[in-house]
DOMITI-370812 format. One line per field, with one value per residue (C-alpha): residue in one letter; chain; x, y, z. Coordinates in steps of 0.2 Angstrom, whole numbers, plus 5000, padded with zeros to 4 digits. Layout:
residu: c(A; ...);
chaine: c(A; ...);
x: c(X; ...);
y: c(Y; ...);
z: c(Z; ...);
! end
This chain:
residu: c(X; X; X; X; X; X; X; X; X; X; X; X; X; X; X; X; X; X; X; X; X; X; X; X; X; X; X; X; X; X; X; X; X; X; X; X; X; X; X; X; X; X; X; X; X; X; X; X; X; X; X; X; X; X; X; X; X; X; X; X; X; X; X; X; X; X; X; X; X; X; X; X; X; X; X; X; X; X; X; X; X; X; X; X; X; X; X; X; X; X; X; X; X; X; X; X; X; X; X; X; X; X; X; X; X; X; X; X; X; X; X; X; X; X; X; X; X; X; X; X; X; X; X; X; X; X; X; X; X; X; X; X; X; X; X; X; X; X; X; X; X; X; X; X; X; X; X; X; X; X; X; X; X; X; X; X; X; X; X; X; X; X; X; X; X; X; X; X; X; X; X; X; X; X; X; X; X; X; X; X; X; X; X; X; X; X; X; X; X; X; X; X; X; X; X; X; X; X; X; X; X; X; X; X; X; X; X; X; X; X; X; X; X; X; X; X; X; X; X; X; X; X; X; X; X; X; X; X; X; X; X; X; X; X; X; X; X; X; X; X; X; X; X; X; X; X; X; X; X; X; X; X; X; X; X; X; X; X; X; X; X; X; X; X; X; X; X; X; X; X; X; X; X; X; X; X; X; X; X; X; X; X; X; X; X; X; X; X; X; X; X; X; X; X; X; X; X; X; X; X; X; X; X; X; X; X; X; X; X; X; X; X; X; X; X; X; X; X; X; X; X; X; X; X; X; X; X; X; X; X; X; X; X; X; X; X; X; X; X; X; X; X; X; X; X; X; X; X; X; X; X; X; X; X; X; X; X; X; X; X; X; X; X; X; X; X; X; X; X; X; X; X; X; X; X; X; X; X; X; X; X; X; X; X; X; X; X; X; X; X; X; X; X; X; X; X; X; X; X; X; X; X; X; X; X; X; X; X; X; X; X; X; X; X; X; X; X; X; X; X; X; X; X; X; X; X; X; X; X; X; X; X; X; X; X; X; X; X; X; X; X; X; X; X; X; X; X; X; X; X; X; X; X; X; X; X; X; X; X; X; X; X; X; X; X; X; X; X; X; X; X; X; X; X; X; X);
chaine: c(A; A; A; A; A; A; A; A; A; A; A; A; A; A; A; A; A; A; A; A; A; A; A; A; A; A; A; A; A; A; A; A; A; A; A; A; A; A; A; A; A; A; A; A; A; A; A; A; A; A; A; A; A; A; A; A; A; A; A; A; A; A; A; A; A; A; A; A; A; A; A; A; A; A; A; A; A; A; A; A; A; A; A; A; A; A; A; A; A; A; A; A; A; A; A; A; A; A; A; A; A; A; A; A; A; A; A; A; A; A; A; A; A; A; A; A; A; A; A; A; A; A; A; A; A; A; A; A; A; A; A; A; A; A; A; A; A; A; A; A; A; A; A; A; A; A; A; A; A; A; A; A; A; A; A; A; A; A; A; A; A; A; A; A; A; A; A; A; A; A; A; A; A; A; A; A; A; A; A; A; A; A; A; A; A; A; A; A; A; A; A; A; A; A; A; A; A; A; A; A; A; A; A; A; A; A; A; A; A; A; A; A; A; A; A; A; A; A; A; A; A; A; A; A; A; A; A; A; A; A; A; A; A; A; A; A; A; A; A; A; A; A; A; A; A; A; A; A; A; A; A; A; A; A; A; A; A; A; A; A; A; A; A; A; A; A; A; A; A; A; A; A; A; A; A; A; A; A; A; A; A; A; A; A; A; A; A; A; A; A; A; A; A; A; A; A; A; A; A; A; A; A; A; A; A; A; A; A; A; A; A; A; A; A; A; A; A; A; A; A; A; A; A; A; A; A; A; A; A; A; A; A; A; A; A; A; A; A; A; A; A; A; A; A; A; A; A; A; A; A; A; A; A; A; A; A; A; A; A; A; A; A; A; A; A; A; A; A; A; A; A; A; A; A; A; A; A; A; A; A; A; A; A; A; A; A; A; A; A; A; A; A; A; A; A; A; A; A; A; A; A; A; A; A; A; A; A; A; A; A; A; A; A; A; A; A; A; A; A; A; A; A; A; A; A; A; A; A; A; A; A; A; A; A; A; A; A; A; A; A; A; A; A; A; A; A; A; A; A; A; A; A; A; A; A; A; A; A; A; A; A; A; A; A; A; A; A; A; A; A; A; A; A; A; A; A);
x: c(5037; 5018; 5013; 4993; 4984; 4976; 4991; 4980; 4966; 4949; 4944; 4957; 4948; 4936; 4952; 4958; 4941; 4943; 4962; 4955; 4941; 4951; 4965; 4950; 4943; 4961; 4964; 4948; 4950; 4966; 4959; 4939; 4942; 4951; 4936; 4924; 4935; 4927; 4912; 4916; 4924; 4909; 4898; 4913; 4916; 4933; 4942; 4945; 4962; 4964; 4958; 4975; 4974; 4959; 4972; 4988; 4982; 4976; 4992; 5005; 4995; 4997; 5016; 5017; 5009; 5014; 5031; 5022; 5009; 5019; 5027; 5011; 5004; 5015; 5014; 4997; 4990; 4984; 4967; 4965; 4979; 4966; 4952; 4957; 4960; 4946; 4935; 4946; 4943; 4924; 4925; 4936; 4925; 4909; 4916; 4922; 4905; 4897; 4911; 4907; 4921; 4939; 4948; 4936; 4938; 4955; 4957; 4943; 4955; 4970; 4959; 4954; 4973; 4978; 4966; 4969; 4988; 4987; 4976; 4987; 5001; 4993; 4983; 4998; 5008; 4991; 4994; 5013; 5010; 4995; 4997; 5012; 5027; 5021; 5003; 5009; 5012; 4993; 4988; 4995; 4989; 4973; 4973; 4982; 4965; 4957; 4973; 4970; 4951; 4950; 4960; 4952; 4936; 4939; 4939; 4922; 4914; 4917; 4911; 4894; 4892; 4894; 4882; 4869; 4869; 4883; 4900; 4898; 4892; 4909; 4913; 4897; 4897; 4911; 4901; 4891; 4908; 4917; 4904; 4902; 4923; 4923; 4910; 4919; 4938; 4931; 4926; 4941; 4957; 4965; 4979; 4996; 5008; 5027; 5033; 5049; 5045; 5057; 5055; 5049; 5063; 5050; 5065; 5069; 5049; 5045; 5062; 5053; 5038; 5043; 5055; 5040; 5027; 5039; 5044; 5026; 5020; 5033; 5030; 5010; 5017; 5024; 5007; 5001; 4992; 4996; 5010; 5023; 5040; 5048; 5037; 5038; 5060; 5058; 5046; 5059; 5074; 5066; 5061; 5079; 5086; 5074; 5080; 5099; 5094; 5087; 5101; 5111; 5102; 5101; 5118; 5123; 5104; 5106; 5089; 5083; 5066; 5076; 5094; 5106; 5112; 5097; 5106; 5121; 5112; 5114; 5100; 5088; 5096; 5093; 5076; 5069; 5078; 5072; 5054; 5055; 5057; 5048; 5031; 5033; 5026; 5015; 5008; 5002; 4993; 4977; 4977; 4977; 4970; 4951; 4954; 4961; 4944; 4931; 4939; 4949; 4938; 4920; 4920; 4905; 4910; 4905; 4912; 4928; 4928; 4925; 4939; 4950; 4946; 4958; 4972; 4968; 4965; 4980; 4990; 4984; 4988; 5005; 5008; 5006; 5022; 5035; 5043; 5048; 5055; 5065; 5073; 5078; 5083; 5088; 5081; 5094; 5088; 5071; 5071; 5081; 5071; 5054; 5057; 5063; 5045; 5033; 5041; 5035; 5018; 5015; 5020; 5011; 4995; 5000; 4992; 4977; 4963; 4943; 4942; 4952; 4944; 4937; 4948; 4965; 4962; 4959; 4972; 4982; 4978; 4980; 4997; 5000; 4991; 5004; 5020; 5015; 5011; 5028; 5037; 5029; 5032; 5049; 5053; 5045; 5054; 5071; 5069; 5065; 5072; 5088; 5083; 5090; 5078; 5080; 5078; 5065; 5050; 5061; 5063; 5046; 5041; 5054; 5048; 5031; 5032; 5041; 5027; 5014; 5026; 5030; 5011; 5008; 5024; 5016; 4998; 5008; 5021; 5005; 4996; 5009; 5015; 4994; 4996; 5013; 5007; 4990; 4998; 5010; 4999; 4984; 4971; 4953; 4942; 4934; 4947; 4956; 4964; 4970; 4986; 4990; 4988; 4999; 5014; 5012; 5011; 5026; 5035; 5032; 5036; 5052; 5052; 5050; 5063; 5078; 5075; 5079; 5098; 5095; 5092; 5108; 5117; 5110; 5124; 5122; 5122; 5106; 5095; 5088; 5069; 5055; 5054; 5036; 5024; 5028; 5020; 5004; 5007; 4995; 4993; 4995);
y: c(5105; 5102; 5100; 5100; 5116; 5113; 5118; 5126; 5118; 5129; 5127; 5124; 5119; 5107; 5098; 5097; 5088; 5077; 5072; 5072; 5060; 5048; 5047; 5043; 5030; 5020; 5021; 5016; 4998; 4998; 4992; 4992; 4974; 4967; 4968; 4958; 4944; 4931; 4935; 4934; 4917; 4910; 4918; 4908; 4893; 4897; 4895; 4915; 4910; 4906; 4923; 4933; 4934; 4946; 4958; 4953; 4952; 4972; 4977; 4966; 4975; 4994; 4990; 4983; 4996; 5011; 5012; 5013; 5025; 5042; 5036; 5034; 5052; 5058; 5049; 5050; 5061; 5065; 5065; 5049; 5039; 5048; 5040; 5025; 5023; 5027; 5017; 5002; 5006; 5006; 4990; 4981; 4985; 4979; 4963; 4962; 4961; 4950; 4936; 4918; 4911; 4918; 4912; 4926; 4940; 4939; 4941; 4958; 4963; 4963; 4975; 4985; 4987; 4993; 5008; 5013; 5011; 5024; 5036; 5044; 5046; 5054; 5066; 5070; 5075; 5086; 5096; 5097; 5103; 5113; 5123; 5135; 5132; 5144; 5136; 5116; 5112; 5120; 5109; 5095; 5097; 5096; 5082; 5074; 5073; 5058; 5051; 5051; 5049; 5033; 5021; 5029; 5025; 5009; 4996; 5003; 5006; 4989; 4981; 4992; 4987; 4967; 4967; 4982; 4972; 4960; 4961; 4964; 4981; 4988; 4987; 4994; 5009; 5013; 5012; 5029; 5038; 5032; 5038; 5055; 5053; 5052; 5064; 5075; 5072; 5074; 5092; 5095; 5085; 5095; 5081; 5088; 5077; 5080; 5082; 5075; 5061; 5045; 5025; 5016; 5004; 4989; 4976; 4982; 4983; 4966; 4958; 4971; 4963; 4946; 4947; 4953; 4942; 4927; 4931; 4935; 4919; 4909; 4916; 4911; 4893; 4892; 4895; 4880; 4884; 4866; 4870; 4857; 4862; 4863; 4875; 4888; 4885; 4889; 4904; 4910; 4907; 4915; 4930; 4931; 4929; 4941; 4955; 4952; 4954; 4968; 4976; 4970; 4978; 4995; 4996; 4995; 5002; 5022; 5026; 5012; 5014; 5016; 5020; 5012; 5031; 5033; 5020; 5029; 5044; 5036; 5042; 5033; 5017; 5015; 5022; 5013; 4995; 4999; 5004; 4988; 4976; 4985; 4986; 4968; 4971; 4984; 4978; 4964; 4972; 4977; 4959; 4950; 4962; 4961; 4939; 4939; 4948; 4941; 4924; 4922; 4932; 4933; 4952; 4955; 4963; 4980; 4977; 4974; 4989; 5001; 4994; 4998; 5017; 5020; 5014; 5027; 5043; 5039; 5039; 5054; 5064; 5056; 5066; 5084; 5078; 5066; 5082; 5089; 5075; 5069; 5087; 5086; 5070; 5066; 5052; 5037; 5036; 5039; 5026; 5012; 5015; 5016; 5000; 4992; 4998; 4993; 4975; 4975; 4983; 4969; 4956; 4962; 4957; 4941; 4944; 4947; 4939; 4937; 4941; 4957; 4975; 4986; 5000; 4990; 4986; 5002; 5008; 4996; 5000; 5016; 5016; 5005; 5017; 5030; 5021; 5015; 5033; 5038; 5025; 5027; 5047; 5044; 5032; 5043; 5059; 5050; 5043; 5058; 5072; 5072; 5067; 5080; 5088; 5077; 5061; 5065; 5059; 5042; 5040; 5045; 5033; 5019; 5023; 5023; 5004; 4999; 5003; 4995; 4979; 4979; 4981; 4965; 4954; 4957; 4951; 4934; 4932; 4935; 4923; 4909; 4910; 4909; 4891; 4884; 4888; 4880; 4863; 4864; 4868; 4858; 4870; 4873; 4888; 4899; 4905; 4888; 4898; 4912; 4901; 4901; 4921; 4924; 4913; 4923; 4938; 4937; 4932; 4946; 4957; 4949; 4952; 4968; 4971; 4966; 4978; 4991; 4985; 4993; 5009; 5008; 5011; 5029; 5042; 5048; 5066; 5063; 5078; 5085; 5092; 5083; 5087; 5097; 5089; 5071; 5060; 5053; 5034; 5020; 5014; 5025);
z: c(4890; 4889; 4870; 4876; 4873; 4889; 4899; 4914; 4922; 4918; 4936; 4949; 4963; 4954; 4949; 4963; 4970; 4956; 4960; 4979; 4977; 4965; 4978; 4989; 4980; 4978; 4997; 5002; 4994; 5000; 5018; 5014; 5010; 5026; 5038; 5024; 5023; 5034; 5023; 5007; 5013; 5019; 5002; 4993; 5002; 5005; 5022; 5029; 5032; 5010; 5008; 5007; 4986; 4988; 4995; 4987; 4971; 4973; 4982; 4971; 4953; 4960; 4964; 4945; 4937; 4947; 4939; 4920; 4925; 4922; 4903; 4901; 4905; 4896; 4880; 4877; 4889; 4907; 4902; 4893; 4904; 4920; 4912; 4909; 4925; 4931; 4920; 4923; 4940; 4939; 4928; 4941; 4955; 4946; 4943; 4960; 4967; 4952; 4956; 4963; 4966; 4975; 4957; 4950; 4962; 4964; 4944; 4946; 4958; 4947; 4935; 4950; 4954; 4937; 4937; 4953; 4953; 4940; 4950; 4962; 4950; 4936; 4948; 4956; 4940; 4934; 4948; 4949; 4929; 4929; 4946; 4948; 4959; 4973; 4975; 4973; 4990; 4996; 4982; 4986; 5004; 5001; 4990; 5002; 5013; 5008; 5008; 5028; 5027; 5016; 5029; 5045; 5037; 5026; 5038; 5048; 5032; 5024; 5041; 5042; 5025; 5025; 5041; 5034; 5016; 5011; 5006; 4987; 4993; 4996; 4978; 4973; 4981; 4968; 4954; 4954; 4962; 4947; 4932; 4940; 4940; 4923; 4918; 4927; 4920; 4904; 4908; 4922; 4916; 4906; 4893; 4898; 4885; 4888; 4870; 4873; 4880; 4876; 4873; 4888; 4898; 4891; 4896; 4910; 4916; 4912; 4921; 4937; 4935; 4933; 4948; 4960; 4954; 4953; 4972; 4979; 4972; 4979; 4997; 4992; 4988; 5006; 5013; 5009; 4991; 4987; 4977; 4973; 4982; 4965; 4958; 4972; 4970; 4954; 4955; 4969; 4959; 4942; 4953; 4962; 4943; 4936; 4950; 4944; 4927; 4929; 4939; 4925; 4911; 4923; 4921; 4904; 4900; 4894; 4900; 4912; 4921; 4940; 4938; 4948; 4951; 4965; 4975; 4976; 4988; 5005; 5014; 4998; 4998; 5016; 5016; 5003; 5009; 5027; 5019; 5010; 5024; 5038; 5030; 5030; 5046; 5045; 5029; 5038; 5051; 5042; 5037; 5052; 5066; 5058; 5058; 5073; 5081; 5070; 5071; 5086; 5098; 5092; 5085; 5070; 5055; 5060; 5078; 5071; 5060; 5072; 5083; 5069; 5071; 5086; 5076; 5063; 5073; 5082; 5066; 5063; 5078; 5077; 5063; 5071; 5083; 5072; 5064; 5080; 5085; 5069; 5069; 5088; 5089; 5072; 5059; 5063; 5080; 5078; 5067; 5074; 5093; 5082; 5073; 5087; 5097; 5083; 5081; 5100; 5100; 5083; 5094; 5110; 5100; 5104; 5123; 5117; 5122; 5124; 5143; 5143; 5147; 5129; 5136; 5134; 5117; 5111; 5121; 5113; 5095; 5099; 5104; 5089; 5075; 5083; 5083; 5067; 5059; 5066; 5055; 5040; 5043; 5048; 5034; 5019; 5024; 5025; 5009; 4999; 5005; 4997; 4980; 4968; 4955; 4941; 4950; 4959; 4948; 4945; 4966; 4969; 4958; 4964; 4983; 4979; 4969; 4985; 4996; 4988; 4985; 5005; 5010; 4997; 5002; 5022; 5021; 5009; 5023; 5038; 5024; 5025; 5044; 5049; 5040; 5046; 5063; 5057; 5054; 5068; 5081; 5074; 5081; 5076; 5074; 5086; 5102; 5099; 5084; 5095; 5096; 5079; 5080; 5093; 5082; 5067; 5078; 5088; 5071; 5062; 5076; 5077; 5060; 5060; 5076; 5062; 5051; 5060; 5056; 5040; 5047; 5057; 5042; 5042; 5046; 5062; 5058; 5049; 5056; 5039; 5042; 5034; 5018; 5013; 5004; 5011; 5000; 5006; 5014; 5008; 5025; 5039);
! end
């Protein structure tokens, strides 16, 4: 039940723009950042391969947040809870490109990351509220868009930008974006309230917190961050304990933030185990492909970027085929020969190398942004579509905290295996670092190949079509 007066949005189409372009914006620096790195490095004095916090610290905020955002909405309003996000946004983003040092942007980041972790989710509720049943799914369609366009053109756009101007560029450009945005949600967004909206799971949110933190920051620890051994144990074992806890206080909790109850739909549990630990992999790919060219093999920023672009339009056209194939062929297949394919295509990056042809490369990226579009489809579908109604908005929200969690705990894990290999294989910069690439490669492929035993514990009569409206991936 809405207790707003502004139950229906005065103009439709405008809000959807405004939904649209706000999902745009939280995309875009998703992957804008990646190519920039070796830039920012060198503006900092950091080493490139130090730089993983840039992107951690974004990724690792959104999954944190993401699981508040809708209480939120829906105690004190669509409107003020959109923007704030916005404003925190456009705040983070400014201070982004006035740092000086990594300690500096990585803490502009973490604002940055709090605004836009609430972005998506509070659009997406506006238009669940405000549009009726029979128009939703054309709704969400089209704000689905930019979900596409931000990471096809994020990593060429951030390369253009750091060689055209510098690297600080990438955050201003959201500057102007986000104060039309909130002129505009002030005007558009109309402050849908549920009225019977109950107390926030506040224990049970911090023990969440504290668990993927405490973990993410051990896994840092082990990428030589100079951490003493004991501390990154007992960040581990305070983030293990943390986890239980929670699980603990789910239990007995009469209105915890995820109910255990989720897990006890199959085709859930596995998806969003199988998400969890197979975006290890693809998490770390925006990561490490635009170092390994502009470190390993010479590539410039923009160069780098643009090579990027295959992966994306692949992704894409992938898209138009998976669901044929799921219903054919059924999801525990696809998913277990698909997983198996892209731990193989991540560590057939491994032989690349300065002297090969253009064409391969992009041939090779393409058949990776394809194979990798086909999970990501695969797995989203199979995790939702067999939520009931009145867990939907707790699993969506679950799923969606899990895939921002994976994407952070991959570039940590790419993070920490670039530096053990560092050390072990004692190379320098330039191609003699191409060794060092080609470990941490074939590990996360390999990697990536064992999680597909979690998709073995699908059934094997799992042929359900993909469910409409699939939720729009962060990284496709």
């Amino acid at each position: 039940m809405n207790s707003s007066a502004e139950a229906a949005p005065a103009s439709p189409r405008l809000l959807l723009w405004l939904v649209a372009v706000g999902f745009f914006m939280q995309t875009l620096d998703s992957t804008i950042v990646n190519t920039a790195l070796p830039s920012m490095a060198r503006s900092l004095g950091e080493s490139p391969l130090r730089m993983q916090a840039v992107v951690v610290a974004y990724a690792l905020t959104m999954a944190a947040v993401i699981p508040a955002s809708g209480w939120l909405a829906d105690r004190f309003g669509t409107q003020r809870v959109f923007l704030l996000a916005l404003a925190l946004f456009t705040l983070g983003s400014g201070a982004c490109a006035a740092s000086a040092s990594l300690g500096q942007l990585t803490a502009a980041r973490v604002l940055q990351g709090v605004g836009g972790a609430m972005l998506l989710p509070v659009g997406r509720l506006v238009v669940l509220r405000a549009f009726p049943r029979a128009q939703f799914l054309e709704a969400m369609s089209f704000v689905a868009i930019p979900g596409l366009v931000g990471p096809l053109i994020g990593p060429t756009l951030g390369g253009w930008l750091v060689e055209a101007a510098s690297w600080h560029w990438i955050f201003l450009i959201n500057l102007p974006v986000g104060a039309l945005g909130l002129l505009a949600a002030l005007r558009l967004m109309p402050n849908l309230r549920h009225a019977g909206v109950g107390r926030f799971d506040l224990g049970g949110y911090l023990l969440l917190v504290t668990a993927m933190v405490s973990i993410s920051l051990a896994l840092d620890g082990l990428g030589g961050l100079g951490w003493a051994r004991t501390l990154v144990v007992l960040l581990m074992v305070l983030g293990l304990a943390a986890l239980s806890a929670y699980w603990l206080h789910a239990l007995r909790s009469p209105a915890p933030i995820f109910s255990p109850a989720l897990f006890a739909i199959p085709s859930y549990r596995v998806g969003v185990l199988g998400n969890l630990f197979a975006r290890i992999g693809s998490g770390a790919m925006p990561y490490m492909l635009p170092l390994l060219l502009q470190l390993a093999m010479g590539f410039s920023p923009a160069q780098a970027g643009m090579m990027m672009l295959p992966v994306a339009l692949a992704a894409m056209g992938a898209k138009r085929v998976v669901t044929q194939v799921i219903q054919r062929i059924g999801y525990r297949p696809v998913l277990i020969a698909n997983t198996l394919l892209l731990g193989l295509m991540i560590a057939g990056f491994a032989l690349m190398s300065p002297g090969q042809p253009l064409w391969l490369r992009i041939v090779q990226m393409a058949a990776f942004g394809a194979v990798n579009s086909t999970q990501f489809t695969a797995m989203n579908a199979v995790t939702l579509k067999d939520l009931p109604p009145e867990r939907a908005a707790s699993g969506n929200s679950l799923f969606s905290m899990v895939q921002m969690l994976g994407m952070s705990l991959g570039v940590t894990c790419a993070a920490a295996l670039l530096h053990a290999f560092g050390d072990w294989l004692g190379a320098g910069g330039g191609t003699q670092s191409l060794p060092v690439f080609r470990g941490a490669f074939v590990a996360i492929g390999a990697m990536t190949m064992a999680s597909a035993a979690v998709f073995w514990q699908l059934r094997p009569d799992e042929h359900s079509a993909v469910p409409p409206g699939e939720t729009p991936d962060p990284a496709p």
